[in-house]
Steps between C-alpha positions, in 0.01 A plus 500: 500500500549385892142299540219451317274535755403807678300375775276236636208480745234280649223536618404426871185418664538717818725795443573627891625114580681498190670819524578422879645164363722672208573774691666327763694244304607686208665723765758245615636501131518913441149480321260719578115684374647795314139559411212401640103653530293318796169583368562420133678178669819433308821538605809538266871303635833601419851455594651754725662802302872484432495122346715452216253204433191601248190619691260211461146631650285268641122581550205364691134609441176379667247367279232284462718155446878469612745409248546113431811287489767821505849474589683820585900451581648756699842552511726531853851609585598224648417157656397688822255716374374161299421360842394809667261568233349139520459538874333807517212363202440188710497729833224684295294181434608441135519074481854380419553355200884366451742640792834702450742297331746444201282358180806399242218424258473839442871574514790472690472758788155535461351571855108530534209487745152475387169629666127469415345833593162574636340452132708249440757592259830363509766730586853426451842712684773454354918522511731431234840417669741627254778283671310150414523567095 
C-alpha cells in the first residue's frame, strides 16, 4: 500500500477568491483543478499527469465555516519553484508566515516556505534536496 490517505480538503469561506488563490499558486508547482464545478463550489487539485509521484488530491469547498488550524504541505521540484511558489501566494495577498529557507530541524536539506492563506490556513512548499542527506 503507497499512502493511506486518499485525499484531503478544506473548506473555504469564499470559493471564487479561493479558487483564484489555489489556482494560481498551485500552478507554479505542476498542480492544477483536475475537477472542479463553480456552482456546486468545490474544486478538486492534482498533480499534473505523467508524475511518477502518487496523485495526492487536494480539495476546497465553500461552506458555512472555513476549516481551522490546517496545514497542507505541498511538495516542489526544486528550491526555485519553493520560492516561486511563496512569491506568487504573498503576490495574491496570502500573509507570510516563515520565508524560504533551509529548516535542519526538520532534516538536513529540508527547504520550506510557509503562507497563511485568505482563511488562514497554513500552507507549507516544500523541497527535499536529496544532495544534503
Amino acid at each position: 500500500m503507497a499512502s493511506v490517505i486518499d485525499h484531503i480538503g478544506i473548506t473555504v469561506k469564499d470559493y471564487s477568491k479561493s479558487k483564484e488563490f489555489y489556482d494560481k499558486v498551485l500552478k507554479t508547482i505542476g498542480v492544477s483543478a483536475t475537477m472542479f464545478d463553480d456552482d456546486e463550489k468545490y474544486a478538486l487539485y492534482s498533480p499534473s499527469s505523467g508524475t511518477d509521484k502518487p496523485v495526492f488530491p487536494f480539495i476546497i469547498q465553500e461552506g458555512a465555516e472555513p476549516t481551522a488550524s490546517a496545514h497542507i504541505c505541498f511538495l516542489a521540484g526544486s528550491r526555485a519553484l519553493v520560492d516561486e511558489a511563496y512569491k506568487s501566494a504573498i503576490e495574491l495577498g496570502a500573509k507570510e508566515n516563515g520565508g524560504p529557507g533551509i529548516r535542519e530541524m526538520y532534516g538536513k536539506g529540508y527547504y520550506a516556505a510557509f503562507v497563511l492563506d485568505c482563511d488562514g490556513s497554513n500552507i507549507e512548499f516544500l523541497y527535499r534536496d536529496p544532495e544534503m542527506k
